[in-house]
C-alpha positions as CSV (number, residue, x, y, z in Angstrom):
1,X,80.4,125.0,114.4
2,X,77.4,125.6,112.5
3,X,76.4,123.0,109.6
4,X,76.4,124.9,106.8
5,X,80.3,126.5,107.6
6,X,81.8,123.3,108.6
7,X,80.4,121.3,105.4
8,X,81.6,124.3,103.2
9,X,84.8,124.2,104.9
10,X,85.3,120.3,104.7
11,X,84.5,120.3,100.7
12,X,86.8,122.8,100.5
13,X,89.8,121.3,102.1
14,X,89.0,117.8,100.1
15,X,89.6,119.9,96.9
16,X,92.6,120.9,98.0
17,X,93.4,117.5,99.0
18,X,92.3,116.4,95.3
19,X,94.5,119.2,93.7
20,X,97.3,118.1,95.7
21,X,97.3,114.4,94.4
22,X,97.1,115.6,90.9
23,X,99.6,117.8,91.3
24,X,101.5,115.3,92.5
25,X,100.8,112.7,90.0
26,X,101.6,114.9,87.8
27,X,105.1,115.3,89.1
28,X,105.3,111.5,89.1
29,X,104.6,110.5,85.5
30,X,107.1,112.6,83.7
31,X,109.5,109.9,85.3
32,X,107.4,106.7,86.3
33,X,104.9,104.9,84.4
34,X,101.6,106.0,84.6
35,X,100.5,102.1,85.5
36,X,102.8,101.9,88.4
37,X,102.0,105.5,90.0
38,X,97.9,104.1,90.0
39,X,98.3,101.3,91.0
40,X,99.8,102.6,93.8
41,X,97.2,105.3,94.8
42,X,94.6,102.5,94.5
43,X,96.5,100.2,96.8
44,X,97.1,102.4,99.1
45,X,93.7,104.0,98.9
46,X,92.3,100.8,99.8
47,X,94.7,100.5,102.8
48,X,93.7,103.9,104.5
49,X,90.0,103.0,103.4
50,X,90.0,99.9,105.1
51,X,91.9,101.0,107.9
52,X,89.6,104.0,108.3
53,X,86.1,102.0,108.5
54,X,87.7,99.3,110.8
55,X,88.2,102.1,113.8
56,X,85.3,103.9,112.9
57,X,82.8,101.6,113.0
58,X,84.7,98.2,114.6
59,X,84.0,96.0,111.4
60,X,84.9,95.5,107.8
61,X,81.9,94.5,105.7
62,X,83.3,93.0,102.2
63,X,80.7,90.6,101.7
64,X,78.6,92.1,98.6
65,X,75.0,91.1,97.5
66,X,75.9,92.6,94.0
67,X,79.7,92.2,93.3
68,X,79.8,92.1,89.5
69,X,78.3,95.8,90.2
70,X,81.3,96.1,92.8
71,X,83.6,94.8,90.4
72,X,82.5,97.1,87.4
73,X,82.4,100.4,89.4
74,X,85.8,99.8,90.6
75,X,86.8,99.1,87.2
76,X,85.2,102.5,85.6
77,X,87.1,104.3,88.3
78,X,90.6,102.4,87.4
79,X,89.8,103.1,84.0
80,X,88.9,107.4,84.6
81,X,92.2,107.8,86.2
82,X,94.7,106.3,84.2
83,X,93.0,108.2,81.4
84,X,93.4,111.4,83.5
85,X,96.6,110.8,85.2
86,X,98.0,109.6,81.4
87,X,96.9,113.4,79.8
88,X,99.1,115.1,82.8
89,X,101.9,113.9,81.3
90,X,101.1,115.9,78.6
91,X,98.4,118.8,79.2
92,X,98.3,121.5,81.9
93,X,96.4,120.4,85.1
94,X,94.3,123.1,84.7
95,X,92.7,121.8,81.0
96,X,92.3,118.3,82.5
97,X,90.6,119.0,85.8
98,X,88.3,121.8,83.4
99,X,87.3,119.3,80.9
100,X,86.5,116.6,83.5
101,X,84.0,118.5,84.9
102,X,82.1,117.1,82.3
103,X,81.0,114.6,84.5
104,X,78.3,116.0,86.8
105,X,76.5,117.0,83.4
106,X,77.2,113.5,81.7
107,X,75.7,112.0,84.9
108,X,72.4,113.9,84.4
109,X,71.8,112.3,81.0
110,X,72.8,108.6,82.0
111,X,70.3,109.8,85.1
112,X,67.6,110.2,82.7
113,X,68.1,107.3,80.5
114,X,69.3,104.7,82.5
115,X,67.8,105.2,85.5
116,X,64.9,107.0,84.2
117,X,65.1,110.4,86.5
118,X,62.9,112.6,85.4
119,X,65.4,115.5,84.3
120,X,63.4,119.2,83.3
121,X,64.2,121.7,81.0
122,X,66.4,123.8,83.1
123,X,68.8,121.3,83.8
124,X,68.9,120.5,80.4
125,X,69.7,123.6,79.4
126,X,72.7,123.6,82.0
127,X,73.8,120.6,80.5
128,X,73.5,122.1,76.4
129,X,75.3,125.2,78.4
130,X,78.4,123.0,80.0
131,X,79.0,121.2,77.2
132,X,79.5,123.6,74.9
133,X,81.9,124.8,77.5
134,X,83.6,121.3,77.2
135,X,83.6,122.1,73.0
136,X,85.7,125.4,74.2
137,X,87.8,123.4,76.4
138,X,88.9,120.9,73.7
139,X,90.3,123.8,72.0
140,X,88.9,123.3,68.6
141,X,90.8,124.8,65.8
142,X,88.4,127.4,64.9
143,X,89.1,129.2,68.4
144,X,93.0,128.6,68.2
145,X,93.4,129.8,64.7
146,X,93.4,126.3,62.8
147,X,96.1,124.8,65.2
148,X,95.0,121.1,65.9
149,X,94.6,120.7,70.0
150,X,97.0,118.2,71.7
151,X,95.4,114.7,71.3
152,X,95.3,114.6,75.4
153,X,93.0,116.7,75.5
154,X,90.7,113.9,75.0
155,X,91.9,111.5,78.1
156,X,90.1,113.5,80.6
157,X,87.0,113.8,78.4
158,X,87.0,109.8,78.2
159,X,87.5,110.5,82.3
160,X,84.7,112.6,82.7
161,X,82.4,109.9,80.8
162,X,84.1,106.9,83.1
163,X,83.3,108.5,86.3
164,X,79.7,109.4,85.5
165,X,78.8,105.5,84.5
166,X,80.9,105.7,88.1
167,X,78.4,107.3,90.2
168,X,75.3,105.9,88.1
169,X,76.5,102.6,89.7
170,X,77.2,104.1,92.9
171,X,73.4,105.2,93.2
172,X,72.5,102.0,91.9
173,X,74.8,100.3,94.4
174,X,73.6,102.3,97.2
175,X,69.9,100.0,97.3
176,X,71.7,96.8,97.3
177,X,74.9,97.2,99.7
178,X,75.8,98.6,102.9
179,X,77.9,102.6,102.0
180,X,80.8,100.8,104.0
181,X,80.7,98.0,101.3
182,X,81.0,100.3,98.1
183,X,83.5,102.3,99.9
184,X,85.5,99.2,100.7
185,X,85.1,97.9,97.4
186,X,86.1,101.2,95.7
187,X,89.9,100.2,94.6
188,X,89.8,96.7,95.1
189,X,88.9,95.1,91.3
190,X,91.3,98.4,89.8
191,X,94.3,97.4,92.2
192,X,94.6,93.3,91.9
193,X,94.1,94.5,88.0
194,X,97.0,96.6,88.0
195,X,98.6,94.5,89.9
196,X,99.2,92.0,87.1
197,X,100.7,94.4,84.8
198,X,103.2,95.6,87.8
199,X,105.9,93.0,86.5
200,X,106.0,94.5,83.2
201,X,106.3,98.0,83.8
202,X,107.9,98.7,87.8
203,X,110.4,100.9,87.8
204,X,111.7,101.4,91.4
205,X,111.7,104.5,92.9
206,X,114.8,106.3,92.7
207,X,116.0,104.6,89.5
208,X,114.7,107.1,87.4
209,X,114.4,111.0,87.1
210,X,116.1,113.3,89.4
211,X,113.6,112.9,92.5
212,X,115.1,110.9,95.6
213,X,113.8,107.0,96.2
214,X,112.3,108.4,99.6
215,X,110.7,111.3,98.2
216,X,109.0,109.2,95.1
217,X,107.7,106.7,97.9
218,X,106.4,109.6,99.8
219,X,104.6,111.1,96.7
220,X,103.3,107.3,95.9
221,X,101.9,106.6,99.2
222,X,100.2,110.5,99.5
223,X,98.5,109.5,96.4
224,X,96.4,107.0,98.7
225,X,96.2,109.3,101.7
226,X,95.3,112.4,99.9
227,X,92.6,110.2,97.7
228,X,91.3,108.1,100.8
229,X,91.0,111.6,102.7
230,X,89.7,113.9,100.2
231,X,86.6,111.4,99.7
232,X,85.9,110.5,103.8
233,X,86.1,114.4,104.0
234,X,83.1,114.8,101.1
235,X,80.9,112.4,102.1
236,X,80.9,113.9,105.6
237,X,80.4,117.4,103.9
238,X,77.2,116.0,102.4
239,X,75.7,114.8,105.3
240,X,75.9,118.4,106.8
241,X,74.4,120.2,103.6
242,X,72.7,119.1,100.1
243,X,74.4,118.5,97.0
244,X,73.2,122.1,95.7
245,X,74.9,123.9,98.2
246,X,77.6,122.4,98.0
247,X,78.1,122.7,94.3
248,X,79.3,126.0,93.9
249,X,82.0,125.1,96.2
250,X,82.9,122.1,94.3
251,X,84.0,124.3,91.6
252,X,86.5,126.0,93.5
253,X,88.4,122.8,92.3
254,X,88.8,124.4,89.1
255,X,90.7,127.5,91.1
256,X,93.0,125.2,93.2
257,X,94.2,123.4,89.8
258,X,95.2,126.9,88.3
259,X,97.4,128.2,90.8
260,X,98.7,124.6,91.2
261,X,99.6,125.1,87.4
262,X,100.8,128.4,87.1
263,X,103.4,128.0,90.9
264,X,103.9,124.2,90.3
265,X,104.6,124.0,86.5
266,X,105.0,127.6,85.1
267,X,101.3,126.4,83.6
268,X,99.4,129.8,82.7
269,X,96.1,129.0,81.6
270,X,94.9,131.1,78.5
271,X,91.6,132.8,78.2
272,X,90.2,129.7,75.7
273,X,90.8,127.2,79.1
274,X,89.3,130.1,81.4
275,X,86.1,131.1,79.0
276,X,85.4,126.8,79.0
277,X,86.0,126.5,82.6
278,X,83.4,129.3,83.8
279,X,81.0,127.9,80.3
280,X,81.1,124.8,82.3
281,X,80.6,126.0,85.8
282,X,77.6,127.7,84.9
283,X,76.0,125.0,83.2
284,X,76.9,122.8,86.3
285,X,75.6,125.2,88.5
286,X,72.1,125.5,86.4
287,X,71.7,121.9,86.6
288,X,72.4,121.7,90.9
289,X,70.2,124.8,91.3
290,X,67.4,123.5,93.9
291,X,64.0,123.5,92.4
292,X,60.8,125.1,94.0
293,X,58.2,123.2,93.9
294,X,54.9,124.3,94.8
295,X,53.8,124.8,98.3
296,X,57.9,126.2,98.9
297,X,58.8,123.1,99.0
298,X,62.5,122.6,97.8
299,X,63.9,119.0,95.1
């Protein structure tokens, strides 16, 4: 099939695959602590990972010539999602995956000041543009007739900040290690974390809530699956196309979430979440838009 379809057609079938585990996570924290249901998408992440790589490519490079780095990336990402996963116990999915797309505009200004990227005006202005859709998002009281927003609200905003000092390290990470390395090392340092806390807080599956044993188990281990697919299936989508073609697509996200909400939960989303989600997608989209430099050349 032609690059540009199958790329499109591959980021659009890891969003589902994202919307799914959230959905799903979702489902799994009104009865199981939000701990346990991470720790086991991380474990089982790293499982499918690993697994993945070794009959790919035949080996399994762990060895790391920057594992602190590793270590503190994997750590970010442990932190993001218990954030996130912890505000769908409480907020729509819809509001969360909205406000955490914060991130791609966060990620432009750690870009610029700790890595130094030169960043121009336009893009600033998309991020100015997103983040005032993120202020709309939050639901301040002025827009909802002095009623305070749910405190939640803020978990995937902390998310959003996580992940970008996530993919700051992954750039940084990808001049020291081998890809196969950082993918490896994604869920490592967030599972044997977890893991210590497991003791604590494990309730088995079954014990409580109404779902089945078998069916929690199922939901637990598709957390892993459906997080260890939905990445393989975007990092081959980006080898097909660039990042600002494949931006507008990764917004379809945002569409996936609100039917998920309004079949799944009964989840309508209001025109405050719907006004901040397309605020935000245009300021994301400002700041992918390819530049032309002179001479038609494309950045």
């Amino acid at each position: 099939m032609p690059a540009t379809f199958t790329g499109i057609a591959l980021t659009l079938v890891a969003l589902v695959f994202f919307v799914t585990m959230d959905t799903t996570g979702k489902l799994l924290v009104a009865h199981y602590p939000v701990g346990q249901v991470v720790f086991v998408r991380f474990v089982f992440h790293v499982l499918f990972v690993a697994l993945a790589i070794r009959v790919l490519t035949g080996s399994l490079p762990w060895r790391s010539r920057a594992p602190w780095l590793q270590m503190l990336r994997s750590l970010c990402l442990l932190a993001g999602s218990l954030f996130f996963v912890g505000a769908l116990a409480y907020i729509p999915l819809a509001d969360a995956t909205a406000v955490g797309f914060a991130s791609p505009l966060l990620t432009v200004i750690l870009a610029a000041v700790w890595l130094r990227e030169s960043v121009d005006w336009r893009r600033w202005l998309g991020v100015g543009i997103g983040l005032l859709g993120v202020l709309v998002t939050l639901r301040p009281p002025f827009l909802t007739g002095g009623a305070a927003p749910h405190w939640a609200i803020m978990l995937p905003l902390c998310n959003a900040a996580l992940f970008s000092v996530y993919q700051i390290l992954t750039r940084r990470l990808a001049v020291i290690d081998d890809p196969r390395t950082t993918i490896l090392h994604t869920g490592v340092a967030g599972a044997l974390l977890l893991a210590l806390a497991q003791p604590f807080i494990w309730q088995w599956p079954g014990t409580a809530g109404p779902i089945p044993a078998g069916w929690v188990w199922l939901g637990l281990i598709s957390l892993g699956a459906l997080g260890a697919a939905g990445h393989g299936l975007l990092v081959l989508a980006f080898t097909r196309l660039p990042a600002s073609l494949l931006a507008p697509v990764m917004y379809s996200q945002l569409l996936w979430a609100l039917i998920a909400s309004a079949v799944v939960f009964g989840q309508k989303p209001d025109g405050i979440t719907l006004s901040g989600a397309a605020i935000i997608a245009g300021g994301g989209l400002l700041v992918a838009w390819p530049v032309r430099r002179k001479g038609g050349r494309t950045a």
